[in-house]
Every structure is written in C-alpha cells, then in structure tokens.
N, C-alpha and C positions, 0 to 999 in steps of 0.2 A: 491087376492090369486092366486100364479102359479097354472096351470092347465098340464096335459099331453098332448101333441097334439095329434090330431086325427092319425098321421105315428105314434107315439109312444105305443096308446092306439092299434093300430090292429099290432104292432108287437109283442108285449106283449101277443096278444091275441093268435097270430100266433103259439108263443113259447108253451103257454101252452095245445093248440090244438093237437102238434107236441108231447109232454111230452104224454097224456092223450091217443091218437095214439100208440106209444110205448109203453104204460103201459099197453093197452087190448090188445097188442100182446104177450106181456109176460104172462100176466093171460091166455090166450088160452094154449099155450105152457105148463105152467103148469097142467092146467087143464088135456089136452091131457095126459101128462103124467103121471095125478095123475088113471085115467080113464083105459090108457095101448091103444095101437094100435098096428097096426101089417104093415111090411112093404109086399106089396106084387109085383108080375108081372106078367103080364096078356098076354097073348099068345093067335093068329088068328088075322084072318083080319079084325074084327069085336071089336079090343079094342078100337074105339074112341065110338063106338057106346055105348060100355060095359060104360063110362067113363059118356057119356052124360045118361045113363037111372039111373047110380046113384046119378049124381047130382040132375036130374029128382025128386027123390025119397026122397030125405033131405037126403041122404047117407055124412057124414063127411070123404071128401078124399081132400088130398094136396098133396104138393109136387110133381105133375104128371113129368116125366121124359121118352121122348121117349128113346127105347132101340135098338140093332139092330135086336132083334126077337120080339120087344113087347112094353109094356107100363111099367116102374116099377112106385108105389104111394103107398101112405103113410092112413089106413083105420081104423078109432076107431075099437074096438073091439066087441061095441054092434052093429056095422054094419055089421060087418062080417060076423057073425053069419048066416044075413039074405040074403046076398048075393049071396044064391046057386041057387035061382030063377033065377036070371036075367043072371046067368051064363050059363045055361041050355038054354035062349031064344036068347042069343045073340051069342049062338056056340065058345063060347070062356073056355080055359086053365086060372088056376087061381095057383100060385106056393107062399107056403108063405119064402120069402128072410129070414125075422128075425120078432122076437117077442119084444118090448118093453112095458116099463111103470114100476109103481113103482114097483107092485107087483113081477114083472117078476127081477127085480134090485133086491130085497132083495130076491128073492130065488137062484139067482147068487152068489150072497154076504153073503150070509148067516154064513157061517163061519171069514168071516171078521168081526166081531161085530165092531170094535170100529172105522171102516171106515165111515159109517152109523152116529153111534153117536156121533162122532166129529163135521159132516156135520151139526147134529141136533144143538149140543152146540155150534156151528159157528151162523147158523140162529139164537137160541136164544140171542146170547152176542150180535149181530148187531143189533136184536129187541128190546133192553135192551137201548143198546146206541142210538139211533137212538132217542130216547126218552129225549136225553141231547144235549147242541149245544158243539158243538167241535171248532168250529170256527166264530168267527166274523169278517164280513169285511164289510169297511163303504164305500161308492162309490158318490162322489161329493161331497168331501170334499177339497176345495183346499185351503180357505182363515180361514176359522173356525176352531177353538179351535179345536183339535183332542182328547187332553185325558180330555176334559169337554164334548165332547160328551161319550166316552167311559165310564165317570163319569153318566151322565145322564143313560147311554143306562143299568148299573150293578143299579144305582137304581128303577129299574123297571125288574132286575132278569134277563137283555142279559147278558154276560158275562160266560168265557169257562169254560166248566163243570156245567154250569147252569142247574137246571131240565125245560123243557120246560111248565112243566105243571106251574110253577111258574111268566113264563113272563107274564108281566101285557097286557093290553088290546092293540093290534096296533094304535088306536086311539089315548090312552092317552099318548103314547110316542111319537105318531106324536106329539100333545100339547103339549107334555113338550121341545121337540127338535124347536117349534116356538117359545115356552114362555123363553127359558132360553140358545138358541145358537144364537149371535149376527150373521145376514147377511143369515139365513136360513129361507128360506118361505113356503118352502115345504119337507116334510118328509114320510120315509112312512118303514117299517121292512119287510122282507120275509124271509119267514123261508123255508128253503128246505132240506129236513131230519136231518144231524147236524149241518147244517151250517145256519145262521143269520144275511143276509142282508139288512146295513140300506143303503138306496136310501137315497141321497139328493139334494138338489137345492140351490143354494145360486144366490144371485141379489145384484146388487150394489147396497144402498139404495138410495131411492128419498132425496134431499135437503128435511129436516122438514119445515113446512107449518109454516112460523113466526105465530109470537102471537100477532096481531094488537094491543091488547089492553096494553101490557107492552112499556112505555115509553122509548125509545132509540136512543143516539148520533153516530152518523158515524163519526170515528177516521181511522186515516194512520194506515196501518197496516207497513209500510216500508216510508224511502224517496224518495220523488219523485219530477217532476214539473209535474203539473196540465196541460195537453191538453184540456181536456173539463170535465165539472162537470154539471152532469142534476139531479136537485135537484128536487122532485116531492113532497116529505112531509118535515117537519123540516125546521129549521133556517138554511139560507145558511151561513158561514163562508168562504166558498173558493170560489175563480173563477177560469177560464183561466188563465193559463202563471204566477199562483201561485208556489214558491218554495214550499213546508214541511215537516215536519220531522215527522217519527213515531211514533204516539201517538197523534201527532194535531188534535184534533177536525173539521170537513170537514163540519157536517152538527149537529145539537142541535136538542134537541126532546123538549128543553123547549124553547116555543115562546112565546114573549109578546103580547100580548092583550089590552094594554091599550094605549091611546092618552099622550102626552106631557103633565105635569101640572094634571094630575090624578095620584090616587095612581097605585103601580106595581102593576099587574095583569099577570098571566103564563097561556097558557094552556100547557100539558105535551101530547107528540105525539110521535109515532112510525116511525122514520126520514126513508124515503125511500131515495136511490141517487146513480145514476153509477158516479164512480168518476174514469179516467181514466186518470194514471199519466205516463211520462218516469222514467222509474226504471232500476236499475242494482242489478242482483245477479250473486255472483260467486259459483263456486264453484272447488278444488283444490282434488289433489292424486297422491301417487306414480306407476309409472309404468315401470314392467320389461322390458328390451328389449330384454329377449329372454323368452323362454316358454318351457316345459317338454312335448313331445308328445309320445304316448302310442303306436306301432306298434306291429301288431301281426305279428310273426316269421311263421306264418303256421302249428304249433303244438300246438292240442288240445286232450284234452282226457271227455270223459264222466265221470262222479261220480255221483252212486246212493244214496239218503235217505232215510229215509220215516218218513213222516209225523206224527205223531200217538195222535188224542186227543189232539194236540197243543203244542207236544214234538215230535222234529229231533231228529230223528237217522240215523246216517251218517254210509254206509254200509263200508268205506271205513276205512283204517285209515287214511294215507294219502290223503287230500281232493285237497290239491295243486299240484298233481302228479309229485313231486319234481321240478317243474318252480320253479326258484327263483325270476322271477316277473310273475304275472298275472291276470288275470281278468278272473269275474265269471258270466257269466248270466243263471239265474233259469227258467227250466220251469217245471211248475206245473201242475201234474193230478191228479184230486180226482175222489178217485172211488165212483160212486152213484149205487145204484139200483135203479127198479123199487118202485115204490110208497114211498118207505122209502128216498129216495134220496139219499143228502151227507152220506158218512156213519162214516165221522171221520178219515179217513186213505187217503192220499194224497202221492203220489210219487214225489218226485222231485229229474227232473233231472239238474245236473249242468255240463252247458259247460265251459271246464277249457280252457284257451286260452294262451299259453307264448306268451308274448311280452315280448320284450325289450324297453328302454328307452333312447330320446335322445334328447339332448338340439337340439333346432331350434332357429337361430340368426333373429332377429325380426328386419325389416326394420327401417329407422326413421317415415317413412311416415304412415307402420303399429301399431309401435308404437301410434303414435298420432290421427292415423283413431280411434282405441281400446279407445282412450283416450276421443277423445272426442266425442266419444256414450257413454261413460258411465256416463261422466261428465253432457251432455245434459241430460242423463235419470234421475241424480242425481237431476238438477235446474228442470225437470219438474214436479217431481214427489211434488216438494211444490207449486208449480203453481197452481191459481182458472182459473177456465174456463174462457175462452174468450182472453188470456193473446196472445200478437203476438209478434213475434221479429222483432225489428229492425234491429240490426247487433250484431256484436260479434267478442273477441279475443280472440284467442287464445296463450299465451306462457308458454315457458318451462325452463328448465336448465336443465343438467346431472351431475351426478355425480357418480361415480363408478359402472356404465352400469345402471340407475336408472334415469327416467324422472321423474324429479319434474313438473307436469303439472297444470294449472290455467286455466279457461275458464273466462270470463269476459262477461256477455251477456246483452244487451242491450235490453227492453222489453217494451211493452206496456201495461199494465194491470187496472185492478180495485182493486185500494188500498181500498176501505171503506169495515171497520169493525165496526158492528153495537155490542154498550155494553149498559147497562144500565145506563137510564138516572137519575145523583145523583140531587134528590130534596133539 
C-alpha cells in the first residue's frame, strides 16, 4: 500500500498549522469586537513605560503605533476602565481617538435596521450552505476512469448539492475507490467548508505473479527468427536460427515421461522460456506539411463570472469581447472563511486574448522528424520490455501537400506468450 512521504506528511501538516493560525486570529478579532475597545493616545515622555506597566498587568492592548506627540493603541474596554492607576504613576495624558465594537455599531446604526439584518441573513445563508458541498474536485486522476470515480464518490453522498451530513465514512470510500477504480492504490476525501477533495494515487501495476500450478505452452506472439531460446521449464520445440510464425508453439507444458516401448505417460507443467526472436513492426500515417499556429495580437480584455453552488454566471454579456478569434485562460478564486472554509461562491476571471491565425509551411525534414516520433511512439507503445532495435526505415510519398508515411523497424524482442496448455 502507497504511503505519504515524510516532505508530503509535514507539508500537509505545515498547511493546516498555517489555516488553524489564521483561524485564532480571526476568533480574537471577533471576540475584541463582540467585547467593544477603545482606540486611544497616550501623551509624555513616559508612554513606553505607560505601555510596558500594561502589558505588565495582563492589560489587552494592540496595534501600538508611534505618533509625533505620543503613542496611538488599540485597549479592550474592561481594561480601560482600570487604567487610571497606572496613568496617574506614570505621569502620562491618555485622549480616547474613537470608540468601537458591536455595541457601539448598532447604536450608530440603529436607525438603519435592515443593514444589520442583511449582515445577519448573509452569515445565516453561508452557515446553512456551508453545510452542503458545492463543489467537487478530484486531484491524481490522470489514467483512471473519471465519471466511475465520480459514480463511486455520489454513491457514498459526494456529489454537488449533497448534504454533508449524508457522506459516508472517509474510510469506506477510500475502500471502495481501491476496490472498484482500476490502477488506484491510494485514496483519501477532504472536505473544506463546501468543497470535496478526492486525493488520489495511481501506480502502474506490478506484472501478476503467474500461477505455477496452471499448465502452459509458449507460442509466437508475431514472426520471427529465433537468435537464442533459454528454455528453463517445458518441452523445448525451438532452437537457434529457427524461422516461425505467429502462433507456433516455442516451448509445451505437456512433457513425456516415459521410455521407448512403455505406455505414453505426460507430466503437465508451467513452460517458463525468454525466447528472443528478429521481428519487424510497422507502422503508417498521414501527415500535413504545414500547421495552423495561434498568435496573440497583444489585445486582451478581462471578463468577470461568478461561480455560484456550481452554476456560472457570466457578468458580461459579451464573453468574447467581440475578437473574432481567441483564446481563453480561467483563473479561479473561491472565497473561504474562517473555519467554515469554501463557501460555495468562486470568481473567475477570464483572460480573453485575440489572436490571429496563420498557416506555417512545414519543412520536409520537419515534416518527417514529427513523423517519425510519432510513428516510434506508436510501435513502442505495443512493445514488451526488453525489446531493442536493430535498425529501421523510413519512407514516404506525397500527395496533394499530404505525407504518406511508413516506419519499417527492425527489432529484437521476446516473442513467447504463454496460454493454456490443451490436455
């Protein structure tokens, strides 16, 4: 089973250290606010002293800011109160700037009712939603089924608009993402206020462990001539500087066991054998000789969206800003809060770019460079490990600006494919 590395496991850790830091600075802030402070400034020569006898004291002061006649800072309210001691011993001017905090807001406001209670029905609706996922996004997904996981991840209750009280166990959909997505070993969901991130891992799988005990023949998978055949289990049928064709039998799982002049006798065995033959694969394509390239003109315009619950709404109407060609790259901001996190509402901006379009007349020699990486990527990708090349041709024809191209490649490989041996 994949593991996190140790850098992965302390940056993760780093992050949520960082989050949980932000988060007790925001609870302070409200606090302070829900409490009320006062902002003041402290006048004489004796404000650093005034400053050290209230930290001295557990006195709650921030913000300190030198002035040009003073000190200005920021002092709760039930400290203030008691402050008229230490003012008196430290021969210092105390001037209050301004009064804040809730209390102090809503007797300002007081006549604004519905400023206030918007604020309120704002925090409610986000405390509401914040309670559902708005968005899911899968991260290491690149070879695996995408809407069989997204199938998996809605029957277990991820999926948008989902109530979160509903998703199943983290656990069980780790299990069900190893038990039921081919090439994933490791899985894991996080949730951060409306959004639902599945972490994944995928590994190229191990060759399976043959099954010694199932009887099996080594046949040509292709034709070939035989450079060397090392037979270790099984009846040898090929040598050295053998021709054969696809399908020929190389090595038998049913060997005889008996002498001349006795009745037949078989034993049935699991044929092991590298059988390394010269092969030829081709493989063929057409290619343009010239190509469509995308230039940006240097005029570009922003267009805003917004995100909402997992519906765009395009602020604009026109999104193209009338280019008649262009290209669009998104970036993405979701707004989080404290402890609630995503909250469902994402802005994205899009950079709109005009370009123009213009044919590029493609070399012969780039033509064919293009031609034959693609054509090699093509013959390696059926390739078994170990395969080397000999040599290789390449030719062509054209025809109305159009390469007819062929690669021809000349190889060394291991032909034997092992199938069941018929009793």
């Amino acid at each position: 089973m994949w593991n996190m590395t140790e850098a992965v496991r302390a940056a993760h850790d780093t992050i949520i250290i960082k989050k949980l830091g932000e988060s007790k600075k925001m609870f302070k802030k409200i606090f302070k606010f829900l409490k009320g402070y006062v902002i003041i400034k402290v006048f004489g020569k004796n404000s650093e002293r005034f400053v050290n006898m209230c930290l001295h004291n557990g006195f709650d002061i921030s913000d300190i800011e030198p002035d040009e006649d003073g000190l200005s800072m920021k002092m709760a309210n039930k400290d203030f109160r008691l402050v008229r001691r230490i003012v008196k011993k430290c021969g210092v001017r105390i001037k209050i700037v301004k009064k804040c905090g809730f209390f102090v807001y809503v007797g300002e406001n007081k006549q604004r009712v519905m400023f206030p209670l918007c604020g309120i029905l704002v925090c409610i609706f986000f405390t509401v939603a914040s309670q559902y996922i708005w968005c899911v996004e899968i991260d290491g997904a690149y070879d695996a089924d995408t809407d069989k996981i997204l199938e998996v991840l809605r029957d277990h209750g991820v999926y948008v608009g989902a109530p979160k009280s509903k998703v199943s166990e983290v656990s069980e959909i780790k299990a069900a993402m190893l038990r039921e997505i081919d090439g994933v070993n490791w899985a894991w969901l996080y949730t951060e206020g409306a959004k639902a991130k599945l972490q994944l891992q995928e590994i190229i799988k191990a060759p399976d462990v043959d099954d010694m005990y199932t009887p099996t023949d080594i046949i040509a998978s292709r034709d070939g001539y035989v450079r060397s055949a090392i037979v270790t289990r099984g009846e040898r049928r090929v040598n050295s500087g053998m021709t054969v064709c696809a399908g020929d039998v190389l090595v038998s799982g049913k060997v005889p066991v008996f002498k001349e002049g006795y009745p037949e006798k078989y034993m049935y065995v699991h044929s092991q054998a590298r059988i390394f033959a010269d092969t030829i694969r081709m493989a063929s394509g057409d290619f343009k000789s010239s190509e469509e390239l995308r230039i940006k003109t240097g005029s570009s315009k922003k267009r805003i969206s917004l995100r909402i619950f997992g519906k765009q709404f395009d602020l604009f109407k026109d999104k193209t800003c009338g280019y008649a060609e262009y290209d669009i790259a998104d970036e993405i901001h979701d707004l989080e809060f404290p402890v609630i996190g995503y909250s469902g509402i994402s802005l994205v901006v899009s950079n709109v770019y005009e370009i123009r379009t213009a044919e590029h007349k493609l070399t012969e020699d780039e033509v064919l460079s293009r031609a034959r990486e693609t054509l090699e990527a093509e013959i390696g990708s059926r390739l078994g490990t170990g395969a080397q090349r000999i040599s290789d041709e390449l030719t062509y024809s054209v025809e109305n600006g159009v390469y007819k191209v062929r690669l021809k490649m000349n190889l060394r490989e291991n032909i034997g494919v092992e199938i069941p041996t018929e009793e």
